[in-house]
C-alpha positions in Angstrom: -21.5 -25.9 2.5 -18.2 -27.8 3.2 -17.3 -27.6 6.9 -13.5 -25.5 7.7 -10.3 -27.5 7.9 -8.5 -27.3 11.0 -5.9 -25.8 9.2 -8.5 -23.0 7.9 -9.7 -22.0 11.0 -6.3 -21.8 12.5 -5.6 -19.6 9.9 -8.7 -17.1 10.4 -8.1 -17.0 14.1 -4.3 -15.7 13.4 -6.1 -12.8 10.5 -8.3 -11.3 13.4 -4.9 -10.5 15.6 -4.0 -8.2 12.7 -4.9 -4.7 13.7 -5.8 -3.9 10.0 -8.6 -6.5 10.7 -10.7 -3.8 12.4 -10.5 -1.8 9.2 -12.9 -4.5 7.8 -15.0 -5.5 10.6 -16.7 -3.9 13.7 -15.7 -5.1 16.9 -19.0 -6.9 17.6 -18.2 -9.0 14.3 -14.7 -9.7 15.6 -15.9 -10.9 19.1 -18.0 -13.5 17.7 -15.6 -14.6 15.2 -13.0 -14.6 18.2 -15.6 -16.4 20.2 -16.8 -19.0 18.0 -12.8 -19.8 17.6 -11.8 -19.7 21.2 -10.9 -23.7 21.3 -8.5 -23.6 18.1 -5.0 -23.0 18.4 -2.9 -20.1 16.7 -0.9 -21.1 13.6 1.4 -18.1 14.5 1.9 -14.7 16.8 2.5 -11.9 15.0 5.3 -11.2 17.0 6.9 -13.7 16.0 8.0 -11.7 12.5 10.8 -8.9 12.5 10.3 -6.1 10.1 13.6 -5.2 9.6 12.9 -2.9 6.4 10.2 -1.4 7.4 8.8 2.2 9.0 8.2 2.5 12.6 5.3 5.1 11.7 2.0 2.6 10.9 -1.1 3.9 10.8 -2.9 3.8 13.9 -5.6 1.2 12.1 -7.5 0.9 15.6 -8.3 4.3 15.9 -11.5 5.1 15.6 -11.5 8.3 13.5 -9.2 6.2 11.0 -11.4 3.3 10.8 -14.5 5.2 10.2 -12.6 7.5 7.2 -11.3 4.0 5.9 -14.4 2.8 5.3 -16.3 5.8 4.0 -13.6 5.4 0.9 -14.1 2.1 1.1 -17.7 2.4 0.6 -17.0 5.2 -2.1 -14.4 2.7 -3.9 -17.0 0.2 -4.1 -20.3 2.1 -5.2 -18.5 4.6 -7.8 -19.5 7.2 -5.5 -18.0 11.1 -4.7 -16.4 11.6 -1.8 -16.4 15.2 0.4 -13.1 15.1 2.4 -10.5 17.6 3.9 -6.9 16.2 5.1 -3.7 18.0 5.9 -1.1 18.6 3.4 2.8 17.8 4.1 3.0 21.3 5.4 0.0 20.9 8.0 -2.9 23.1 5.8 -6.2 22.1 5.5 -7.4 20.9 2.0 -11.2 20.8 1.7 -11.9 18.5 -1.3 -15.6 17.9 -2.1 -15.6 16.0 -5.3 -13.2 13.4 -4.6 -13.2 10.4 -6.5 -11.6 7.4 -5.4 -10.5 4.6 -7.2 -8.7 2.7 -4.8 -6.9 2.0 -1.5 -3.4 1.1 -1.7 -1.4 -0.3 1.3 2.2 0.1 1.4 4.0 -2.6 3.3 7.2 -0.3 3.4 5.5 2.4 5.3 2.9 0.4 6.8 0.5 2.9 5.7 -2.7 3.2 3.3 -3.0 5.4 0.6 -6.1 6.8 -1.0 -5.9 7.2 -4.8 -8.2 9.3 -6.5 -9.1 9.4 -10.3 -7.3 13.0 -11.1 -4.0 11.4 -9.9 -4.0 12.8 -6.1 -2.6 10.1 -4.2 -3.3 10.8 0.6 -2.4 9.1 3.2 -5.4 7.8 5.0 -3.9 8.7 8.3 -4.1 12.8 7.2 -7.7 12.7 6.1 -9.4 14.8 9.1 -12.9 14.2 7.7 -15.1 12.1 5.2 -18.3 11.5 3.6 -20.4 9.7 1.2 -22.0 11.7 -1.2 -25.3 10.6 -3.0 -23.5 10.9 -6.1 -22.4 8.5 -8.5 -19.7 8.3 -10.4 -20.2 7.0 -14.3 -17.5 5.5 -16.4 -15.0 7.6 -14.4 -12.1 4.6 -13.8 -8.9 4.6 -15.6 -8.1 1.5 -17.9 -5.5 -0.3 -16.4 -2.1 0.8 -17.6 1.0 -0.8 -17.5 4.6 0.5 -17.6 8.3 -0.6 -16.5 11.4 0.3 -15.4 15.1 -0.9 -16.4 17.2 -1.0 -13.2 20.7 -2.1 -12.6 21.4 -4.5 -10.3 24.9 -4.9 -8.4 26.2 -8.3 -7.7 27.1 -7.3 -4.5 25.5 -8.5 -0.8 23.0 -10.7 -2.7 21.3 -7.9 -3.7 20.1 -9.9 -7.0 18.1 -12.3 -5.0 16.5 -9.8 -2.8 15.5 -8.0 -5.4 13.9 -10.9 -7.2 12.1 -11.5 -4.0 10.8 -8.2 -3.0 9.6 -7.9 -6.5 8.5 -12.0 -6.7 5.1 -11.1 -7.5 5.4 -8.5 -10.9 6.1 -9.8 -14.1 10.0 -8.9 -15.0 13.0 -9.9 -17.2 16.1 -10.8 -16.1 19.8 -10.1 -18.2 23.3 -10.7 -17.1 25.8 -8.3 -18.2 29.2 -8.8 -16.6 29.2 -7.6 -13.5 25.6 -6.4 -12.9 22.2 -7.8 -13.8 19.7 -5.7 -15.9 15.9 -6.5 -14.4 13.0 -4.9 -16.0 10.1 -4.6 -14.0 6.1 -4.5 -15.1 3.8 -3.1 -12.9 0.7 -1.3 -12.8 0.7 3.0 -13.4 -1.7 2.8 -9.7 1.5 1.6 -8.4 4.1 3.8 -9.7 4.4 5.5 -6.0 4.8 2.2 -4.4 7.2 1.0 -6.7 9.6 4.4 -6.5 9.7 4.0 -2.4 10.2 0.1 -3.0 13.2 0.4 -5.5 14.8 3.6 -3.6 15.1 1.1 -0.3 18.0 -0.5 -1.9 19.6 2.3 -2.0 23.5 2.4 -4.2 22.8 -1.5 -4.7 20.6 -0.6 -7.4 20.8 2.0 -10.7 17.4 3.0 -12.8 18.5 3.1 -16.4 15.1 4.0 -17.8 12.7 5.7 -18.6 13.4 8.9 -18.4 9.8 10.2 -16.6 10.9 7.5 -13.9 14.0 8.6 -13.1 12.6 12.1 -12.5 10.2 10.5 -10.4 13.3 9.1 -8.3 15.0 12.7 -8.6 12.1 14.2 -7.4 11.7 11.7 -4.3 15.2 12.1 -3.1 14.6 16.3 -3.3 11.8 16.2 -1.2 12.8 13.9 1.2 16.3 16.1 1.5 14.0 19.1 2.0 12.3 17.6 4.7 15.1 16.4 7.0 16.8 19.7 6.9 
């Protein structure tokens, strides 16, 4: 086994001041990793980014209630297993829900938040699930295939919006076209992430123009009604 870098172990003592650390490990298993670092220095303090961009709203991912849900879909992520849950809704009802399927956990670094998403499409935040269990069983040949769309957008070549779009969006595959005064960008990314990639493109508000397709735009139409719903 080769022996950690300085550099390394500077590194891992920086990951466990990440609350979302806790999500991962009990606190017994962060003690003695905090422990057996105590003489290595910090390559950074969190505090030392500014979010501009992003919602004040995080999950609470120290809460114990949280972290115990988190990992109960973790678990059922992991061993193809059901899941019995109950969460509240946008309009604060109880949904009961005991044949949930998970296929993943998606965490959105716009809202700061987690997201479970389940094989019939039914996407929660982690922070409304009340309640959660394991079930004993298990779940056969039940994950979707990997699908991958895009969307067209239109970019203004205004307030460098072009290169912090190319930025936010650095790690999908895309296509890039000049056309006068705008830029046409077409981004790939995975259907899981079709949520994450409406809330990502609406942040850039008039700066940016979704030409196609048409199912996404509705997507966007249907964003901006809801969120105009709720802030009335």
């Amino acid at each position: 086994t080769m022996p950690l870098t300085a550099l390394q172990k500077r590194w891992l003592k920086t990951l466990l001041l990440d609350e979302k650390i806790s999500l991962f490990f009990s606190d017994e298993e962060i003690a003695k990793q905090q422990a057996a670092l105590q003489s290595v220095e910090l390559l950074y303090r969190p505090e030392r980014f500014v979010f501009f961009d992003r919602l004040v709203d995080g999950d609470a991912y120290t809460n114990l209630k949280y972290r115990a849900n988190f990992r109960e879909i973790l678990h059922a992520v992991r061993e193809k297993r059901y899941l019995n849950a109950s969460y509240r809704s946008n309009r604060g009802a109880i949904i009961v829900r005991p044949d949930l399927v998970p296929v993943s956990l998606e965490y959105s670094a716009k809202d700061d938040k987690f997201r479970l998403v389940a094989y019939d499409g039914t996407v929660i935040n982690v922070s409304r699930i009340e309640e959660c269990h394991l079930t004993h069983r298990n779940v056969s040949n039940t994950h979707k295939q990997r699908v991958e769309k895009y969307v067209l957008i239109e970019v203004k070549d205004e307030r460098n919006t072009l290169d912090r779009v190319l930025l936010h969006f650095a790690h999908f595959k895309k296509e890039t076209e000049k056309k006068e005064n705008t830029y046409l960008v077409k981004l790939f990314y995975d259907e899981s992430d079709e949520t994450e990639m409406v809330i990502r493109l609406l942040s850039f508000g008039p700066m940016i123009k979704v030409i196609e397709p048409l199912e996404f735009k509705q997507l966007i139409r249907q964003r901006l009604k809801k969120q105009k719903a709720y802030s009335i």
